[in-house]
N, C-alpha and C positions, 0 to 999 in steps of 0.2 A: 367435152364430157357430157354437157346438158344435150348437145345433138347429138348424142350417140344412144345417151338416155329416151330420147321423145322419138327416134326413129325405131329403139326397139319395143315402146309400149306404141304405136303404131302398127307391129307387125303381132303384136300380142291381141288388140282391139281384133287384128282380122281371124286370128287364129281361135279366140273366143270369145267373140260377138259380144263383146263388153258397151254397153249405153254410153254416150258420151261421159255422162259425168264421174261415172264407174272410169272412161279412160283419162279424164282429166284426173283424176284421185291418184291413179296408177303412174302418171307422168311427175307428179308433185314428187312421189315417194320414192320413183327412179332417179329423180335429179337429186333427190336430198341424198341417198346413198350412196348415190356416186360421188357428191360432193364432201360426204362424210369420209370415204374409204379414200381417196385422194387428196384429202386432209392430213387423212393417219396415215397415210404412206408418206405425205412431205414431211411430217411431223419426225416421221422416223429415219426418215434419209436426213433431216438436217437435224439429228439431234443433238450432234455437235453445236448450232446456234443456239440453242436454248440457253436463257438466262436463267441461272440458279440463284444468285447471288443479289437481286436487285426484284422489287416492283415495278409499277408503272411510272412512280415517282421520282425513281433514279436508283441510285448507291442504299443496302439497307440501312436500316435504322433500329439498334439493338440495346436493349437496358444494360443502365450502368453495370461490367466486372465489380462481382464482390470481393473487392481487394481486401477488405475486413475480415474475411472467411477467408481466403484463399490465401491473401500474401501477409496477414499480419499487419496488416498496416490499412490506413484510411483518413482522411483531413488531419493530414501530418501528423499522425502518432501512429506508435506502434501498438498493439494489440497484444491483451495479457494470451487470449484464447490461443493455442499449438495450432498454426497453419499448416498444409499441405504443402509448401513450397516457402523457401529463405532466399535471400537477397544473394545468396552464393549458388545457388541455382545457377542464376544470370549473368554469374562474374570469371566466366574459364579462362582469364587471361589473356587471351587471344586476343582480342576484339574482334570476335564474330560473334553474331546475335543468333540465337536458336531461332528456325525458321518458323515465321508467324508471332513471334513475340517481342516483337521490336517495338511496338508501343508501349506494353507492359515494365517491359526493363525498361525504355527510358522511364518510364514514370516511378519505379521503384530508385533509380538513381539521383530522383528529384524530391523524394517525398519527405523528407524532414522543412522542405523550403514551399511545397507547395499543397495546395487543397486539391488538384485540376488530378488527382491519383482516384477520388470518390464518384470523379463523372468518366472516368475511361471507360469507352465502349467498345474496344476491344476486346475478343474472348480468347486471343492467341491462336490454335487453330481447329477452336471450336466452333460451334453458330449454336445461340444460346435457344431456348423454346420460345419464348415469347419475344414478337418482331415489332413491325411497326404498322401492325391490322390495326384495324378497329377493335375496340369491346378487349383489347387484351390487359388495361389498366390495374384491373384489380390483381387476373393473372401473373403479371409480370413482379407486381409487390410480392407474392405469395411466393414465389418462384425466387426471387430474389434472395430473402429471409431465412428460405428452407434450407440455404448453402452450408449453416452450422451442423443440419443435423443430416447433411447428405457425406460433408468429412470424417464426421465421426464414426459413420457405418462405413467407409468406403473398406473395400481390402481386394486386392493383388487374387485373393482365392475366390473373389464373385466377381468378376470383370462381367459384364454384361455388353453381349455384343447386339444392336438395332435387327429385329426382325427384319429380313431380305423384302419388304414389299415396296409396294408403288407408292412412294411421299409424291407431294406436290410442294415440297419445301425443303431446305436442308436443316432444318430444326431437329436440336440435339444428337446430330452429326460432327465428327472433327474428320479433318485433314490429313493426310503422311504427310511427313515432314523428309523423307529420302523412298527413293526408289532405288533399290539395287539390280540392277537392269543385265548383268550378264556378266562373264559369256558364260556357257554351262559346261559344266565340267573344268569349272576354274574357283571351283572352292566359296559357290554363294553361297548354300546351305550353311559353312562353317563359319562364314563373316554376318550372315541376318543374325546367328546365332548367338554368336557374339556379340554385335551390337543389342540384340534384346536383353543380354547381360547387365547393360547398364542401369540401375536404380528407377533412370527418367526417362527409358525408355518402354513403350508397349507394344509385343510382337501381335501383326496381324489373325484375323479369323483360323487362315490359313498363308501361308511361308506367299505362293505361287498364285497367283489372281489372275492376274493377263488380262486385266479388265481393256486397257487400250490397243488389246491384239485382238481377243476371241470371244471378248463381253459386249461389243459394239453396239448393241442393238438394245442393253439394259443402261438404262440413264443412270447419271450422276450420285442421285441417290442410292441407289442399289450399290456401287460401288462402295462409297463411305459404310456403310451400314458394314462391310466385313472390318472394319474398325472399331473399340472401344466406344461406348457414347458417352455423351458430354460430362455425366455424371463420374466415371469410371475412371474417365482419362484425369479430367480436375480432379476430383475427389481426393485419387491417389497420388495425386503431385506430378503427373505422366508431361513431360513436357515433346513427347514425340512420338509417332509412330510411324508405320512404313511397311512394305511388301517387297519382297523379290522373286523377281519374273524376269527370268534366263532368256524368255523367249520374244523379251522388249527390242534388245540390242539390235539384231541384225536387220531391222523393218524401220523404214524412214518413216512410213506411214503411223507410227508408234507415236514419235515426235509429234505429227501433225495433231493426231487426237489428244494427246497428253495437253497441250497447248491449248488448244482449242476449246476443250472440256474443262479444264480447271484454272484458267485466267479468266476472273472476274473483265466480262466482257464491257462493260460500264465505265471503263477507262480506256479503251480503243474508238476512233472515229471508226463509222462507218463501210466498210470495206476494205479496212486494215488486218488482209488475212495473210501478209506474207511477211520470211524471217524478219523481215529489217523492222516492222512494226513492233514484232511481238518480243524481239529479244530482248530489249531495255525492261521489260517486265517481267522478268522470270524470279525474282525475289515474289511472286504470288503463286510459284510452285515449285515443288517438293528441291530437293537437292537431291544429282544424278552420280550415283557410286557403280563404277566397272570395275570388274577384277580380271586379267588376265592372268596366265600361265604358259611355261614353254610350250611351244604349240605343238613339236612334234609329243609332248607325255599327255596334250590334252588330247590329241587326236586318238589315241593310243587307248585311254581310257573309256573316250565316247565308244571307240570301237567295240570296246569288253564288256561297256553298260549297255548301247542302242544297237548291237548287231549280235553279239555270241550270246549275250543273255536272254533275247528274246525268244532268239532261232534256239536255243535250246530245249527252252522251253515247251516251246509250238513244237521240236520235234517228238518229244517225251509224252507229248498229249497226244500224239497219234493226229495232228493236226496242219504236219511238215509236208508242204508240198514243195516238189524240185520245178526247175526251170522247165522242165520235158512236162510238167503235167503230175507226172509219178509222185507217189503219198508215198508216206516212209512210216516203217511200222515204228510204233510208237512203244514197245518192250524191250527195245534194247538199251545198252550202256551208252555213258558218256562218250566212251573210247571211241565205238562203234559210229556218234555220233557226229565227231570231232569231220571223218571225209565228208560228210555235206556242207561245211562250212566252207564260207571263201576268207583266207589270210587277209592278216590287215595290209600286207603288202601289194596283193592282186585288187582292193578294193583302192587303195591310194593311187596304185598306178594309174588302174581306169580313171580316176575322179582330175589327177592330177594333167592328163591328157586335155580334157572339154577344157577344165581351169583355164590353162594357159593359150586356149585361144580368145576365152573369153576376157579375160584380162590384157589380153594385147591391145597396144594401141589403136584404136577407131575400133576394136573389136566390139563382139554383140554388149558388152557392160556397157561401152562407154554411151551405145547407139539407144537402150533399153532407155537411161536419165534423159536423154535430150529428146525420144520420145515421149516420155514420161511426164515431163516437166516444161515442156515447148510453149504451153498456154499462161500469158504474163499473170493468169490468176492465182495459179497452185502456188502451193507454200514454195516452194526451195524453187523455185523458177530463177530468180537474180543468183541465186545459187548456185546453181548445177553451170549456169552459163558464165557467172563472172570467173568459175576454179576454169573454164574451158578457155578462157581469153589469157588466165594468169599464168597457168603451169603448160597449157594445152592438150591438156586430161581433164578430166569430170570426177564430180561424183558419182560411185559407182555402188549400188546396191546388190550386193552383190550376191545374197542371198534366192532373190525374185530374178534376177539379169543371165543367172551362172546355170542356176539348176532347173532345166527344161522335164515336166512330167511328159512320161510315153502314154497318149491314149489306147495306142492299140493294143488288143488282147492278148496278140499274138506277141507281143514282145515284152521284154524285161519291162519291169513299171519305171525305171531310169535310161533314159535315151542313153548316158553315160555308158549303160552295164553291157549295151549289145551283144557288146565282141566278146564280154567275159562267158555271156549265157552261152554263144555259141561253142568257144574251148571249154568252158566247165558246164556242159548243161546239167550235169548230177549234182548241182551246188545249188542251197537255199537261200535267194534275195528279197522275194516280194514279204513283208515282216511289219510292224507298225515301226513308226518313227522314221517313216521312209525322208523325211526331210534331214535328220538329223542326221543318218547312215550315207547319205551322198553326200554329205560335205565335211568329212572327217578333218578335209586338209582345210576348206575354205572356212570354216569357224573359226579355225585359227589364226588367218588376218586381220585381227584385230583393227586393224585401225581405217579400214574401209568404211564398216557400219558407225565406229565411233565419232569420224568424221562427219555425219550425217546432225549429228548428237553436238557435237563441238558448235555447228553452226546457230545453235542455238542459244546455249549454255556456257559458251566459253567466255563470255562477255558480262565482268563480275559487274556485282550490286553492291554500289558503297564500299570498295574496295575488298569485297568477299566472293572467293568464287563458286561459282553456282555446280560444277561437273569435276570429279574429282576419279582418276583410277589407279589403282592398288596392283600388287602383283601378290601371287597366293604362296610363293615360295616364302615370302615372309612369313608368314602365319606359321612354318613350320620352323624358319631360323632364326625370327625376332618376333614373336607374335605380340608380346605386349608394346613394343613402339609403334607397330601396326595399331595399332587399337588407338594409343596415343593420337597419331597421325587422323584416324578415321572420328575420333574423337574432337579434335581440333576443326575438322572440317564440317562436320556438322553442328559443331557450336555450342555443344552439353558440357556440364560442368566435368571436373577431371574425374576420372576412377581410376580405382586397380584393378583391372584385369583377371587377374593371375589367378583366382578362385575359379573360374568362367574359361580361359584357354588352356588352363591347366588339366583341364577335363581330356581336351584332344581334340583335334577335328571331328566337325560332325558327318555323319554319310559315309566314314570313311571303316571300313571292313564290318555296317552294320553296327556302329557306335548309334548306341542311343541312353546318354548320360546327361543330359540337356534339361529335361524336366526338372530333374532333382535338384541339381546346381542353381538352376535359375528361379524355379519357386514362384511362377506366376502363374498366367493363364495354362489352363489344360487344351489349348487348342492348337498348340503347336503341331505342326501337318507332320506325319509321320511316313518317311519315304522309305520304297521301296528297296530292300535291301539287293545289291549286287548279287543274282542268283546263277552263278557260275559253275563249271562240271565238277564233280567229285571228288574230283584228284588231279587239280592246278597244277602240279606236278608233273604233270603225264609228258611225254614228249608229243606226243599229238597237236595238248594245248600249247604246250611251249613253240613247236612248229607255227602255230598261226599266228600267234605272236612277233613271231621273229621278223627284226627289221635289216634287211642286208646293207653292208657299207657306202653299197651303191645308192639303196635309198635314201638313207642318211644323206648323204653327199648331196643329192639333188633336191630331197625338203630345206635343206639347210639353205642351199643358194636359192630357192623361190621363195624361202621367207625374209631372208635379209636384208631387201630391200624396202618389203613392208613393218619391219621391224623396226627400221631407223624411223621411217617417219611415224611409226607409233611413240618412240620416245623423244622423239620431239614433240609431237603432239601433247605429250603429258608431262614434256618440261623435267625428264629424267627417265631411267632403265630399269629395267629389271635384268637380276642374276642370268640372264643369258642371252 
């Protein structure tokens, strides 16, 4: 970079006759630029190495938890003053610890016997303001002290979420304690919702973030900040919080950033960037919740939310364009509109066609990982190769592996759609969500992408496990032992339910009953209702709909086999 700098202020000196020292000044300030800009570029490619969590000095260093304000207690007594949190908090029976407060509960489990509860520097899964800078002495007393009269103002209706800007610290940021990671169209909306139903628990800025899919390039902080801060979350007794992002699951690369980015890197040697390293330390990130559903009603669904609702849409706005080129006037009726549509059955056939070459053995899936992952550095490298030596299959991404974009103009924007474009060129495909609408059938293999996920997470802490998934048919035939169950896994004290799923599914026919019930933040993300033709009824619509016995027949035996190893993977089944 410095000789590419000094040979172009060389050609600069000749182009205008710059005095030496005029070109010596010009050479200084091309090398510092260039060395500045290819700083911020490494800076940003490796921002996954950045340490948030530590100084130059090692591991941080953070002022005593005021367990006097917060838990009641302090040099073995109990405290007359009403705390934000009671020792039943921390006692679900279970023996799982709420993620990030395993120091605190032991210490409340000890504190009639011991003093060592007044010096815990723990903040659960906060990071308190004052660290261990210089000059912050006085601060951190003041800061300290204030704890009584931050409980007292705290309320559920001021949650205060961290301005979005550039920290150079994680101070007065906390943690998720779960990520609800997919699949879509399997009932996350209803289970985040749920789970923010619980007393101790605090629903994100917004439901859906994707910070480790589509936020890559905004640090650590920026992420936290769509979380309560430290004040808000203590204050009010919040022993959790969390985000769900549909769009975690099917991307291995999800794993790698998730890991990479919020494992306190200060307990890893050196070069220790792959599974076998990092999986013993996943008790220092979130706990991982899937929900499945029958695959053919998920596919079915996605189809009526990511392809007929769009295209309806875009055709109503006078904005429909067909495969030929040709725009479709935008004044007529649904009915009218229903023939430019392609059936869910003409879209599954196509998709189901590529699938199943791609999933074939030594096919493009399995060749995509072993490409992918060939180099002994990348994370899932011992990975991808020890399932290749075990089973003599891979892991298969099958998301990135399966579905090939069409560059050229001239054709459907899905290599898949070809032959559809060519029998139906008067039918509308190119639409948003083009990733979601080619893999109607492949979202629902559930246990492809979750595999990638198990490799990680399936390997408990202290006899607790870290990855847990649910099926959504519960929610509608047992909903409160679901919650039980979802409850138990994540390690919160017990609730009843039944005020919170009594409401209904959320999402579900434009249900939105959630604020009232739940009574906390107003920032719950408000989705977009299913905007479907006017008369659901129609035989039009019910034609696209319709699934022939023949199709059935054949999604049923292409899922069956990925079905069983999804319920083994998760150590039991769902209702189909």
């Amino acid at each position: 970079h410095a000789a590419a700098a000094l040979s172009l202020t060389g050609r600069i000196q000749e182009r205008f006759l710059l005095t030496p020292r005029l070109t010596l000044a010009t050479a200084l300030i091309g090398i510092l630029s260039v060395y500045f800009l290819f700083a911020r570029s490494s800076s940003s490619k490796e921002g996954t190495r950045r340490s948030w969590f530590k100084d130059d000095k090692g591991p941080p260093s953070y002022p005593a938890f005021p367990a006097r304000q917060l838990l009641g207690i302090g040099n073995g007594f109990l405290n007359s003053t009403p705390s934000p949190y009671s020792a039943h908090d921390f006692q679900n029976g279970q023996n799982r610890t709420v993620r990030y407060w395993g120091g605190v509960q032991a210490a409340i489990e000890k504190y009639q016997s011991t003093s060592n509860v007044w010096n815990l520097s723990t903040w659960g899964p906060c990071y308190p303001r004052a660290s261990n800078r210089q000059n912050r002495g006085t601060r951190s007393r003041h800061y300290l002290s204030n704890w009584t009269s931050i409980v007292q103002s705290a309320s559920f209706e001021n949650i205060v979420y961290p301005t979005q800007t550039r920290k150079k610290n994680l101070e007065g940021l906390c943690r998720p304690g779960y990520l609800l990671i997919g699949q879509g169209k399997c009932g996350t909306s209803s289970l985040y919702h749920y789970i923010a139903g619980h007393p101790r628990v605090l629903e994100a800025k917004k439901k859906q973030i994707h910070y480790f899919l589509y936020h890559r390039d905004r640090d650590l902080p920026w992420y936290l900040s769509n979380f309560g801060n430290i004040e808000s979350f203590l204050g009010n007794g919040i022993l959790m919080t969390g985000e769900a992002s549909p769009g975690y699951l099917p991307y291995p690369g999800v794993v790698t950033q998730l890991v990479k980015r919020m494992a306190p890197e200060w307990k890893f040697a050196e070069g220790d960037f792959d599974v076998q390293s990092w999986r013993h330390h996943t008790g220092s990130l979130p706990k991982i919740l899937a929900i499945v559903r029958e695959p053919i009603d998920r596919a079915l669904s996605s189809y009526k939310y990511n392809y007929v609702s769009p295209a309806l849409m875009r055709l109503r706005s006078g904005r429909g364009v067909l495969s030929t080129g040709e725009k479709v006037d935008g004044k007529l009726g649904d009915e009218q509109y229903y023939q430019y549509l392609f059936s869910f059955e003409q879209l599954v056939r196509a998709e189901l066609v590529s699938l199943r070459k791609c999933l074939a053995p030594g096919g493009s899936g399995e060749q995509w990982s072993l490409k992918k992952y060939r180099r002994n550095e990348t994370f899932f490298h011992r990975s991808v190769y020890r399932e290749l030596n075990d089973r003599n299959s891979t892991l298969i991404s099958l998301d990135e592996a399966c579905y090939v974009k069409t560059k050229s103009k001239n054709l459907p924007p899905r290599e898949q759609w070809i032959h559809l474009a060519i029998d139906y060129p008067h039918k509308i495909i190119d639409l948003p969500n083009l990733h979601l609408i080619q893999s109607l059938v492949g979202r629902g293999v559930y246990v492809l992408p979750l595999e990638w996920w198990y490799e990680v997470f399936a390997f408990p802490q202290q006899n607790e496990s870290n990855i847990q998934v649910f099926c959504m048919e519960d929610m509608a035939s047992r909903a409160n032992k679901l919650m039980d169950d979802v409850t138990a896994f994540l390690g919160l004290p017990d609730f009843d339910f039944r005020n919170v799923t009594e409401v209904g599914r959320y999402n579900v026919g434009g249900h939105r009953g959630y604020n009232t019930v739940l009574g906390k933040s107003n920032a719950m993300e408000k989705e977009e209702t299913e905007k479907l033709g006017d008369d659901l009824n129609s035989r039009e619509y019910r034609d696209l709909l319709d699934i022939s016995d023949g199709l059935r027949r054949d999604l049923k035996h292409f899922y069956q086999p990925y079905n069983d190893r999804l319920f083994k993977l998760m150590g039991g089944g769902c209702p189909w």
